[in-house]
Backbone bond lengths (Angstrom), bond angles and torsions (degrees), N, CA, C in turn:
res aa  C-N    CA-C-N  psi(-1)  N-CA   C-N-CA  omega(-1)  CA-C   N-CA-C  phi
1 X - - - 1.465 - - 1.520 110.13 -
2 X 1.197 105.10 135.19 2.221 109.24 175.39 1.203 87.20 -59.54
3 X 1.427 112.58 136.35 1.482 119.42 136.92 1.745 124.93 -56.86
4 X 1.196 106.68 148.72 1.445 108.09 173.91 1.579 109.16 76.46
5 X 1.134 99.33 12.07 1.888 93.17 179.54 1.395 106.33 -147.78
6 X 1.409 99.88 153.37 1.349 130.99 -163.36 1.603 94.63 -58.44
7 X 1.926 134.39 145.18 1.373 112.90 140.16 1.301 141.53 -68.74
8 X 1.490 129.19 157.20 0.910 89.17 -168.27 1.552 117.93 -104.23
9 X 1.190 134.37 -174.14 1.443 131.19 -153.76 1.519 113.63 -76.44
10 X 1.405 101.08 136.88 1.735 101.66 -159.79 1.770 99.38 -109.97
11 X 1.410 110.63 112.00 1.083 115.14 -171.42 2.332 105.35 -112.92
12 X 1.096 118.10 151.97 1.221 110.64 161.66 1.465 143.75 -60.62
13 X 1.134 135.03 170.46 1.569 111.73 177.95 1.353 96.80 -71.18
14 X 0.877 147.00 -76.35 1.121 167.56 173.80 2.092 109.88 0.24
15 X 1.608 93.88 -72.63 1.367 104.75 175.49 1.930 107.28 -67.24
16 X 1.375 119.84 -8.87 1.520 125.32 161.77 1.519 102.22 -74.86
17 X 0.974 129.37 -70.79 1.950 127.19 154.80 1.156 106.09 -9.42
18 X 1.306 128.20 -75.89 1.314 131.97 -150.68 1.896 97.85 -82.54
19 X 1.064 127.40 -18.77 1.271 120.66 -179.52 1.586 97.79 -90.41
20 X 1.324 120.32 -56.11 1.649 127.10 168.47 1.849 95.28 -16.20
21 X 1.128 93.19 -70.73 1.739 108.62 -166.90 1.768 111.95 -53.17
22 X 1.326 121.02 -43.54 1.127 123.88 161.47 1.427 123.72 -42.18
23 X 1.414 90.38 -59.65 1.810 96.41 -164.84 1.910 89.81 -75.78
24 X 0.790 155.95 -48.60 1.582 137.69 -170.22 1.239 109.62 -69.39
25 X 1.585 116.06 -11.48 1.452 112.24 -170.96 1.332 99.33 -90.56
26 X 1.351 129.76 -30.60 1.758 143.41 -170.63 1.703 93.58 -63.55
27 X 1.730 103.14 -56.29 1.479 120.45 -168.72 1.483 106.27 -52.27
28 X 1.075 117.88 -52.60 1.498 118.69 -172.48 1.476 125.74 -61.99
29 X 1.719 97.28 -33.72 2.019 116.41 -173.58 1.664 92.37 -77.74
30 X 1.174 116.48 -29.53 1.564 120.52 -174.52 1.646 122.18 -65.08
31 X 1.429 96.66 -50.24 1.518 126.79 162.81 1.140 123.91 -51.80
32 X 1.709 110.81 -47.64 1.713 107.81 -168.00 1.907 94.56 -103.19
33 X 1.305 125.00 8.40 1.888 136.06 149.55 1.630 85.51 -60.50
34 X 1.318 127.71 -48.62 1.295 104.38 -146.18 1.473 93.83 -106.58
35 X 0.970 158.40 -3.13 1.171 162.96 161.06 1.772 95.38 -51.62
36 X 1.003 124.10 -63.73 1.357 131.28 168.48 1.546 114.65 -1.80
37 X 1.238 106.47 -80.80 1.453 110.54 -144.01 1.524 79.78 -116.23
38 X 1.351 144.12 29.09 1.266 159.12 163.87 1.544 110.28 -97.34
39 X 1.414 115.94 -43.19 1.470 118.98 152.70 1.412 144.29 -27.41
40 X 1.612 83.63 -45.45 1.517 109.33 168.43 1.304 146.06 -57.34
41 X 1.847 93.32 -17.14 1.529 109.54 -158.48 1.760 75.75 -131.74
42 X 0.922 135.25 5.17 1.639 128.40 -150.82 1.905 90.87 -72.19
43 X 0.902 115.92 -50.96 1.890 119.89 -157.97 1.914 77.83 -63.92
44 X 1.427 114.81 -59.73 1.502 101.14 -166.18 1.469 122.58 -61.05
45 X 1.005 111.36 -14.89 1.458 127.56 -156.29 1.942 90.20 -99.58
46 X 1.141 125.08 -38.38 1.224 120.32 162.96 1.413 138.81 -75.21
47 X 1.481 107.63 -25.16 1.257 117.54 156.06 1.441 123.89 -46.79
48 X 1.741 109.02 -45.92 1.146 114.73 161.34 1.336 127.58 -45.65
49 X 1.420 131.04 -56.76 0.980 151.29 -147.18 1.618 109.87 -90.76
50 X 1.550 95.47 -19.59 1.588 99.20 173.83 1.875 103.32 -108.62
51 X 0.727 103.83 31.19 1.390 121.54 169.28 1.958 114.05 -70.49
52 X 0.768 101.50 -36.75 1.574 104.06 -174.26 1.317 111.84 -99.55
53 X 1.723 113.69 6.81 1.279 108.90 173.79 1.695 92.07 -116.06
54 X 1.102 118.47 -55.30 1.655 132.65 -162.93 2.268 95.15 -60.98
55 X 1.025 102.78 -27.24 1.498 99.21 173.90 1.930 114.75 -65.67
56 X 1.535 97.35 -12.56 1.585 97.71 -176.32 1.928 116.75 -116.08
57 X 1.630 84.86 14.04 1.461 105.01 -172.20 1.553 110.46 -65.86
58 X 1.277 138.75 164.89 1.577 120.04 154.46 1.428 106.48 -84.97
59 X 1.514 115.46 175.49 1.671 105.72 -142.91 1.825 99.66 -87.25
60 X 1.015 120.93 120.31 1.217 140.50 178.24 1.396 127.72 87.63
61 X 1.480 110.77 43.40 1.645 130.96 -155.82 1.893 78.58 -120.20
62 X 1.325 134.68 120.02 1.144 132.51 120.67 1.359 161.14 -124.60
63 X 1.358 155.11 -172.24 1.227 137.50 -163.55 1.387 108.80 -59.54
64 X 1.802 97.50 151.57 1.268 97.02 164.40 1.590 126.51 -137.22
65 X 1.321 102.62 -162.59 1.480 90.14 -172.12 1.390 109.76 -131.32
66 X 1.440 151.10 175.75 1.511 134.43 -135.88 1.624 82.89 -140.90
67 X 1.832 118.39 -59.22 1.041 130.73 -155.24 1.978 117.38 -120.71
68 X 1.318 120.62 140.96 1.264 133.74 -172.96 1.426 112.48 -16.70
69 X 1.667 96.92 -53.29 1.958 115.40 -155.34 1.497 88.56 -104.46
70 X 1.309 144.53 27.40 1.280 124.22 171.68 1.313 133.65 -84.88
71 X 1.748 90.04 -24.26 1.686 93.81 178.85 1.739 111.68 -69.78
72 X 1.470 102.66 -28.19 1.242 108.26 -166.28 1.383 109.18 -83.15
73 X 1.231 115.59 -34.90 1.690 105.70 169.16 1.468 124.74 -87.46
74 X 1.957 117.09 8.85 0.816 101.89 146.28 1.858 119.37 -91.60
75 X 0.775 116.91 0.90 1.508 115.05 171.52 1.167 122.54 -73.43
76 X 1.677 127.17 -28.27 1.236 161.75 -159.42 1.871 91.15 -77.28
77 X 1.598 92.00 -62.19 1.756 112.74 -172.34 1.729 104.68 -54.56
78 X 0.709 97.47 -29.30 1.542 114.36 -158.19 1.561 103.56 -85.37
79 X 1.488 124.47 -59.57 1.199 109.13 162.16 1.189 127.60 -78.71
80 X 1.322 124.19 -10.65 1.808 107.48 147.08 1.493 126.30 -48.09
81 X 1.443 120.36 -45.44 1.462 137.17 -174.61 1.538 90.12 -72.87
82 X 1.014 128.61 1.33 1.632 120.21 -166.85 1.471 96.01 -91.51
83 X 1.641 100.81 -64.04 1.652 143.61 -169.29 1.701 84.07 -48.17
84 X 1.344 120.89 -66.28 1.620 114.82 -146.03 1.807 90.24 -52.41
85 X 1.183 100.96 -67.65 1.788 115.70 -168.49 1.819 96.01 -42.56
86 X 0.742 122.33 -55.34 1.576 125.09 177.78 1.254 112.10 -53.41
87 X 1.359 137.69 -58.41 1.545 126.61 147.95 1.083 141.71 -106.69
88 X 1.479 102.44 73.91 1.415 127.56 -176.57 1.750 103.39 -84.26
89 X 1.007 118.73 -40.57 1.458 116.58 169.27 1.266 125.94 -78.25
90 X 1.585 112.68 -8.40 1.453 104.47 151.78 1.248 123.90 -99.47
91 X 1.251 121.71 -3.02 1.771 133.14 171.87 1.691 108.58 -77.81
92 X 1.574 123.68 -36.19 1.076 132.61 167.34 1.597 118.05 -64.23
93 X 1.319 114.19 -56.47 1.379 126.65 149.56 1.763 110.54 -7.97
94 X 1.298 101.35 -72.05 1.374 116.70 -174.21 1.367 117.42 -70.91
95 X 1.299 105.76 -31.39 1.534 94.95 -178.62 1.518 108.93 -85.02
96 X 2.006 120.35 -3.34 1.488 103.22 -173.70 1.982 89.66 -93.94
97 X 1.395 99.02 -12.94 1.754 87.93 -172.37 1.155 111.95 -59.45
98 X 1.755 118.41 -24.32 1.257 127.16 -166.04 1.510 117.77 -85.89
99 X 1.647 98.88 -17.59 1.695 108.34 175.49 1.478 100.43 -85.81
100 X 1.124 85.82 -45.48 1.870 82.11 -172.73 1.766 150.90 -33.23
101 X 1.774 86.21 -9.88 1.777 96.24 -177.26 1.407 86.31 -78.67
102 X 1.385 139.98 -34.57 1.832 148.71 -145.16 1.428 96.84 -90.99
103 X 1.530 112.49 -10.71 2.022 108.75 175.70 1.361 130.52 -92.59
104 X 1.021 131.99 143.88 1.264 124.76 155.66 1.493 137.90 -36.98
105 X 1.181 142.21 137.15 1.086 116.62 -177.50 1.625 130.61 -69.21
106 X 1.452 108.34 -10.16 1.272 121.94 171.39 1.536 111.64 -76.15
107 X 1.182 115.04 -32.84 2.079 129.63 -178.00 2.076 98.96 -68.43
108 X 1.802 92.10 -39.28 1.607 78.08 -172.82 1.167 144.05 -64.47
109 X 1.610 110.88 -10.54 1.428 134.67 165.60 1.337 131.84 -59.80
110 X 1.477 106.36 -11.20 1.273 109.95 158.05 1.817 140.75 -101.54
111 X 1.353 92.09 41.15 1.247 113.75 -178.76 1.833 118.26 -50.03
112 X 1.180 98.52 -60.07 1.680 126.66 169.28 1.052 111.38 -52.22
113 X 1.910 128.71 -50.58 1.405 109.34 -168.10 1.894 93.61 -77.93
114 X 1.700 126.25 -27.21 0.899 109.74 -162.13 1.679 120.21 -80.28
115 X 1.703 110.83 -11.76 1.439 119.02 -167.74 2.000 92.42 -81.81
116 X 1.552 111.64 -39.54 1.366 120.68 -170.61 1.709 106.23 -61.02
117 X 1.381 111.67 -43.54 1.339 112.05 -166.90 1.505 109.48 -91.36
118 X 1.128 140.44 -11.38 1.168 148.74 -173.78 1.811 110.40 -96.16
119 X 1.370 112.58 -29.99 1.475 137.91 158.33 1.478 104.16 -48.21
120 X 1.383 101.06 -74.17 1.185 121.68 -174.97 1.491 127.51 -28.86
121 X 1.635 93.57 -65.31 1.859 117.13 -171.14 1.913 89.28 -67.76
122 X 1.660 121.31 -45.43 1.100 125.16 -149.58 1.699 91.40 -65.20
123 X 1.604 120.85 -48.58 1.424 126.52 175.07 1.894 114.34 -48.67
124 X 1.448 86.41 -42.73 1.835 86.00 -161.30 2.194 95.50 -75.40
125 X 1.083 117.53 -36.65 1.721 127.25 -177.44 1.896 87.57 -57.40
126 X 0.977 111.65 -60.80 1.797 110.84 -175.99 1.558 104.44 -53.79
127 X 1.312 118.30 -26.36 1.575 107.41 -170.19 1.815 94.15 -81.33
128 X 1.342 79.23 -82.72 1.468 84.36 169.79 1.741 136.99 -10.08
129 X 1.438 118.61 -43.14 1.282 123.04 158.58 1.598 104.08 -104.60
130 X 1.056 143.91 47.11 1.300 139.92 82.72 1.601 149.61 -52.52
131 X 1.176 76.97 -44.24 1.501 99.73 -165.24 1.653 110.71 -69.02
132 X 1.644 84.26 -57.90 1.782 95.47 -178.82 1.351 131.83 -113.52
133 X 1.831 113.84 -12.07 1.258 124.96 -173.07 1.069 100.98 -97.88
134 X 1.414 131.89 -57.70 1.673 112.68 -177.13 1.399 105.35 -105.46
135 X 1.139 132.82 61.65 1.890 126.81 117.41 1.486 107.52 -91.71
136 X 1.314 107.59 -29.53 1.506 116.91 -179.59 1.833 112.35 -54.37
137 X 1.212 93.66 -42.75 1.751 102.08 -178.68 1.434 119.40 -102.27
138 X 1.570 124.70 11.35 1.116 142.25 -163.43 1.706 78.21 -116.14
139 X 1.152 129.37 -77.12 1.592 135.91 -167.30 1.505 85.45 -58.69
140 X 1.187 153.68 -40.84 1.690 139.53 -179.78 1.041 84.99 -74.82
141 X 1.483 154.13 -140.96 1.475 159.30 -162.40 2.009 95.94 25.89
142 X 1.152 82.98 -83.42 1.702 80.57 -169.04 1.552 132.22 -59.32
143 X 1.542 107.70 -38.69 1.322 114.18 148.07 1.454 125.41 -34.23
144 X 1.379 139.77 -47.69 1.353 166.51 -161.64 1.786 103.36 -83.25
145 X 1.540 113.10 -33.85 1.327 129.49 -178.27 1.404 103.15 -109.93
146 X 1.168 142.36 14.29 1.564 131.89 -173.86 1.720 107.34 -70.39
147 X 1.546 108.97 -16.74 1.271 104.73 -178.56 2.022 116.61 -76.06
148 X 1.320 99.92 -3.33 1.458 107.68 -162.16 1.990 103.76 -135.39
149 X 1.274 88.30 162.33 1.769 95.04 177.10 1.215 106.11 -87.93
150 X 1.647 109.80 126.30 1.454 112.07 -179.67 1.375 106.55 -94.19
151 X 1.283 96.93 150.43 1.736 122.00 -177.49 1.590 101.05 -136.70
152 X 1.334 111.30 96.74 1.630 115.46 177.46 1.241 106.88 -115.10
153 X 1.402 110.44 109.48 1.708 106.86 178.19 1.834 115.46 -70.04
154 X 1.458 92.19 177.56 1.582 77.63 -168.05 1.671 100.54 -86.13
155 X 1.766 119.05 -16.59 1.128 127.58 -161.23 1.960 102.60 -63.63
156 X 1.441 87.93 -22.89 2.007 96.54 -161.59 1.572 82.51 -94.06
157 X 1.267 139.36 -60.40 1.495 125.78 -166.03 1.499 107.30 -52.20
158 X 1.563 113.60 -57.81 1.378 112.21 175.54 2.314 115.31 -27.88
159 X 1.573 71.60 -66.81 1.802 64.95 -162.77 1.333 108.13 -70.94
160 X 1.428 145.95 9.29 1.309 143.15 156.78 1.584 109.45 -57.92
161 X 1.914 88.12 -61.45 1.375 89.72 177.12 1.590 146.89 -63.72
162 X 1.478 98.96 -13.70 1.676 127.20 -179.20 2.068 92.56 -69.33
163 X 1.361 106.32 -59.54 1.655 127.81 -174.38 1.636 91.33 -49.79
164 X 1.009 139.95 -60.17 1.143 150.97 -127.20 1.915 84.49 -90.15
165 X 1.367 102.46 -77.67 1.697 122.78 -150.80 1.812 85.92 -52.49
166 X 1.444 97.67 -70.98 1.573 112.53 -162.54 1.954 100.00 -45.16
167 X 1.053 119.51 -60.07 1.360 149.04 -161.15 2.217 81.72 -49.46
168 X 1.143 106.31 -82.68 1.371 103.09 -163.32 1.596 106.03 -71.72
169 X 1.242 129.28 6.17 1.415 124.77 -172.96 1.803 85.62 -97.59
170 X 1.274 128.40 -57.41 1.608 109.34 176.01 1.320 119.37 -43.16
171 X 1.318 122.47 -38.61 1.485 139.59 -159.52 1.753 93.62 -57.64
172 X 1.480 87.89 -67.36 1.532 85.71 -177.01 1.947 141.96 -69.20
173 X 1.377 85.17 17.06 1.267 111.08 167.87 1.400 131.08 -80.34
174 X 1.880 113.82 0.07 1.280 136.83 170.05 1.205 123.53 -51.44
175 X 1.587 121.16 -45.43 1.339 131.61 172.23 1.762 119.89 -45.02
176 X 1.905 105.30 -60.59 1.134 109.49 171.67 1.659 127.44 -72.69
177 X 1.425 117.30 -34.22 1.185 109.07 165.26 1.906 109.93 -55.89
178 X 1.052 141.80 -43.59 1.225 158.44 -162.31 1.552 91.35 -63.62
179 X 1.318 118.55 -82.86 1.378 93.47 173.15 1.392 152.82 -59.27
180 X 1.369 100.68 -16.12 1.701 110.85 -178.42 1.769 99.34 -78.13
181 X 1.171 104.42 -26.04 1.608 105.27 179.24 1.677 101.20 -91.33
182 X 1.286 140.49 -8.45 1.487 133.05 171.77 1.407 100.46 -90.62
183 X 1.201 125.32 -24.68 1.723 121.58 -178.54 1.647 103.32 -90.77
184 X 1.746 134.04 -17.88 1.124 126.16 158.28 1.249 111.99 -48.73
185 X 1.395 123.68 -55.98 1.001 136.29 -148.41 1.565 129.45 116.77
186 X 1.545 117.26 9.73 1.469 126.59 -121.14 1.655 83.95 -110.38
187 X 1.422 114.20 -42.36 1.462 111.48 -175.05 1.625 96.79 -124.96
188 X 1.913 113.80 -159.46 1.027 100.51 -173.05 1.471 77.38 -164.52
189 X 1.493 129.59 172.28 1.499 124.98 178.29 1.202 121.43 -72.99
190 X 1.834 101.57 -29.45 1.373 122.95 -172.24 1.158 113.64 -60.73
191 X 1.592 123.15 -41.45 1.102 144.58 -161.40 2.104 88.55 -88.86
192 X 1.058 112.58 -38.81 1.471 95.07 -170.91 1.641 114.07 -86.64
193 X 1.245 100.37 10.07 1.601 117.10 -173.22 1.465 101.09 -106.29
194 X 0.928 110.76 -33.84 1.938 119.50 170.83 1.365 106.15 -70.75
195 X 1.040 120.13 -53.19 1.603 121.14 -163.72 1.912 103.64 -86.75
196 X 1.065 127.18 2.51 1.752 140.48 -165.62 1.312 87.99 -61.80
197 X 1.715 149.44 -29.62 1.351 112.81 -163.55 1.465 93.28 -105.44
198 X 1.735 122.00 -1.54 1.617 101.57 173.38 1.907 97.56 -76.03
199 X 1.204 114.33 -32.92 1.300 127.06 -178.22 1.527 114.16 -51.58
200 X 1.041 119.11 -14.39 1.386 138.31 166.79 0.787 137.79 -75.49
201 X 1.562 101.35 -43.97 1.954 118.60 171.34 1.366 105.87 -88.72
202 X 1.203 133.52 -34.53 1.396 131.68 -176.99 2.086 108.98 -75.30
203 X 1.076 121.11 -16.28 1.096 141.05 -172.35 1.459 94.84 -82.13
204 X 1.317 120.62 -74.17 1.835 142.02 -175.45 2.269 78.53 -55.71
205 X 1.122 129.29 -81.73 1.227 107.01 -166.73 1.383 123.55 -51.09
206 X 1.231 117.26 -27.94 1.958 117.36 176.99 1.892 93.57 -53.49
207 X 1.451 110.71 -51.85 1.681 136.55 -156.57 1.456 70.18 -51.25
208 X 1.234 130.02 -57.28 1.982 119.06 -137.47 1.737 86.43 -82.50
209 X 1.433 116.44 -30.80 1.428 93.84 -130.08 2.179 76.13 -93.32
210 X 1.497 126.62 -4.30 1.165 114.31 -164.67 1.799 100.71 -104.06
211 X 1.497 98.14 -18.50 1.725 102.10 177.50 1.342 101.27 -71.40
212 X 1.875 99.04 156.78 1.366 110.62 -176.59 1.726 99.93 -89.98
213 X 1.241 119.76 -23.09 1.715 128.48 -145.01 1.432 86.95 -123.99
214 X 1.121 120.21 154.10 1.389 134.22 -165.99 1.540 114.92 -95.84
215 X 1.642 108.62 -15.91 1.607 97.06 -153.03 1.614 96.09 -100.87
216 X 1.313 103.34 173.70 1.374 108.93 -169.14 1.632 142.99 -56.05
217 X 1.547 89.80 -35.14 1.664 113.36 169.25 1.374 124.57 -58.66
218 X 1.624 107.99 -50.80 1.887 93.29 160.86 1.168 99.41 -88.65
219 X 1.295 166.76 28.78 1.546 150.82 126.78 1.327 94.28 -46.21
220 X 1.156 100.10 -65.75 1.947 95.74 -168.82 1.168 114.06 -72.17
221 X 1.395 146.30 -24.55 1.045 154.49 176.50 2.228 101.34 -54.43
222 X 1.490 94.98 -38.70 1.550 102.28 173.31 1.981 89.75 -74.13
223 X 1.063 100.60 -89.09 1.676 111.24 -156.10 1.148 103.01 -37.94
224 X 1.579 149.30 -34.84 1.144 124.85 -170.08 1.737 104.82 -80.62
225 X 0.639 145.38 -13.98 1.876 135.17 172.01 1.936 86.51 -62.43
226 X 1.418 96.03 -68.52 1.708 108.61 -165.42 1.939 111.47 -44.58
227 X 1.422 97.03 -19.32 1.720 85.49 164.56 1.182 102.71 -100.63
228 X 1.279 127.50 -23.93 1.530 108.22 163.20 1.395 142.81 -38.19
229 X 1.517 91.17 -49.27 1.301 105.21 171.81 1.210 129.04 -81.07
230 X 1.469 117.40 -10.91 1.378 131.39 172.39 1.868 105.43 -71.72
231 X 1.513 93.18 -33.97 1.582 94.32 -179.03 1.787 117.21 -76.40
232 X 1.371 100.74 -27.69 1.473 112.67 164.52 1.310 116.80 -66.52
233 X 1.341 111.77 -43.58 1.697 101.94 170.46 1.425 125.70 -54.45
234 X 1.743 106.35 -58.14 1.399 85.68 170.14 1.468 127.35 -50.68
235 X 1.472 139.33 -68.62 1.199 131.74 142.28 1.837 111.70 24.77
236 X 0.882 107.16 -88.78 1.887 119.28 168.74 1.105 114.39 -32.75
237 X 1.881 114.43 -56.31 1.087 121.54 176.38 1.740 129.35 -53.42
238 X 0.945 87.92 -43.44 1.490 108.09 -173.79 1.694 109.25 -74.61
239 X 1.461 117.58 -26.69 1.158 126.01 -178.53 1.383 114.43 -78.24
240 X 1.549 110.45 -59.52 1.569 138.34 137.94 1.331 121.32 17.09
241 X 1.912 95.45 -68.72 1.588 121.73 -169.00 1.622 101.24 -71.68
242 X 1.485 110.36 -52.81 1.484 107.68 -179.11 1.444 132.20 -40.60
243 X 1.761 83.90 -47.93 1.889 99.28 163.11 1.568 129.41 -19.00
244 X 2.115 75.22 -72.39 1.229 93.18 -173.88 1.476 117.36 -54.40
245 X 1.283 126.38 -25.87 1.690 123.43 -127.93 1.692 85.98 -100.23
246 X 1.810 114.35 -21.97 1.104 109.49 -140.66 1.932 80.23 -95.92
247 X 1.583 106.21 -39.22 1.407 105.64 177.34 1.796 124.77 -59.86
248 X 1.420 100.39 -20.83 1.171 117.05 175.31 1.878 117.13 -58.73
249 X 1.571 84.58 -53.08 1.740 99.92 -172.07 1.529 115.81 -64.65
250 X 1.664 107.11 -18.21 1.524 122.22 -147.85 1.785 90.31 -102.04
251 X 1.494 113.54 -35.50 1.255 117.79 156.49 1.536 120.79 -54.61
252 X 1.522 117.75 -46.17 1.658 111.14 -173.97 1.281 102.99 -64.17
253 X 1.646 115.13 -26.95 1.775 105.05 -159.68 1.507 114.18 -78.54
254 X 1.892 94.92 -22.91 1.516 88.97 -173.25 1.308 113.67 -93.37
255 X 1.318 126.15 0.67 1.296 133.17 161.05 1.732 109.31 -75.28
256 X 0.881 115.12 -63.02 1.626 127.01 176.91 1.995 94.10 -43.29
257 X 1.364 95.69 -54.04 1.782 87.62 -170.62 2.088 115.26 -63.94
């Protein structure tokens, strides 16, 4: 047990179930509030979003659709993907309330930096595979087909793009998990500096398994941010540890004093 700190709260499996069940049930009523008035903007909000494909179109070629209900359930898709990004800080929220019986009472105070920064990376990973990963694989796709008339439904762009946005917006959530687990105590830099070439291969497989296109350039085009950030974590980590070591010592003295 840490000295100087609270235990932390000892709950059953059971009453962890029943809180599990709470917090996804809060998450979901929260989500489909925002689905609502997300509807509204859904046709504009997709226009956007098909932006990185329709920019490589020939000039007045656009998506289409195969079946009756498609437009409408892609609109449906669309303001869900709207809703998640929109309450991402209350879905995070929920998932630290749910860690939180397993903390210390000194760890629980960081609720705020962890709902803000986890928002954050989750916002900037969504830009990011907008921004730069799929025009990148939208201009490969079509490039690859220039010999033929493209017919891209919206049902196949959608779920590329859902794989794509969602897929690298967790990814980049490495930084903040990295530190909330170096201030547990849980890892250490040293330890993430030893293990860097499994961190390598598992990185290149997220790259395969989140790209739409097979070949190497957008693989890496994913993995190189994702070792970045792996290199930033340690960084954190290592900073993290000092924190701790220094809050640690400042605890023995004032007990000792």
């Amino acid at each position: 047990m840490r000295k100087g700190k609270k235990t932390p709260d000892r709950m059953t499996f059971l009453e962890h179930l029943e809180d599990l069940r709470k917090r996804i049930f809060l998450s979901f009523i929260v989500i489909i509030a925002a689905v609502i008035p997300a509807w509204f903007f859904s046709k504009k909000i997709f226009e956007i979003l098909a932006v990185p494909v329709t920019q490589f179109l020939p000039e007045g070629e656009m998506l289409a659709f195969t079946s009756l209900t498609e437009p409408f359930m892609l609109y449906i898709k669309v303001s869900f993907l709207t809703a998640i990004f929109a309450t991402s800080p209350f879905i995070f929220l929920q998932f630290w309330l749910f860690t939180a019986p397993g903390l210390y009472q000194k760890e629980k105070k960081y609720v705020i930096p962890f709902v803000f920064l986890t928002t954050f990376f989750f916002i900037l990973g969504g830009l990011f595979g907008y921004l730069v990963v799929f025009p990148w694989a939208c201009r490969f796709f079509i490039g690859m087909g220039a010999d033929f008339q493209p017919v891209i439904t919206v049902k196949q762009y959608f779920s590329l793009a859902l794989r794509v946005l969602l897929g690298i917006a967790l990814v980049f959530e490495l930084p903040t998990l990295v530190f909330f687990l170096s201030r547990m105590g849980l890892i250490t830099s040293r330890w993430m500096i030893k293990n860097f070439k499994y961190a390598v291969l598992a990185i290149f497989i997220i790259a395969a398994i989140i790209t739409p296109t097979p070949d190497m350039i957008t693989q890496s085009i994913i993995a190189g941010p994702m070792l970045a950030l792996y290199g930033l974590s340690i960084l954190i980590a290592f900073f993290s540890e000092k924190r701790r070591k220094k809050e640690r010592k400042k605890a023995e003295e004032d007990l000792a004093g």
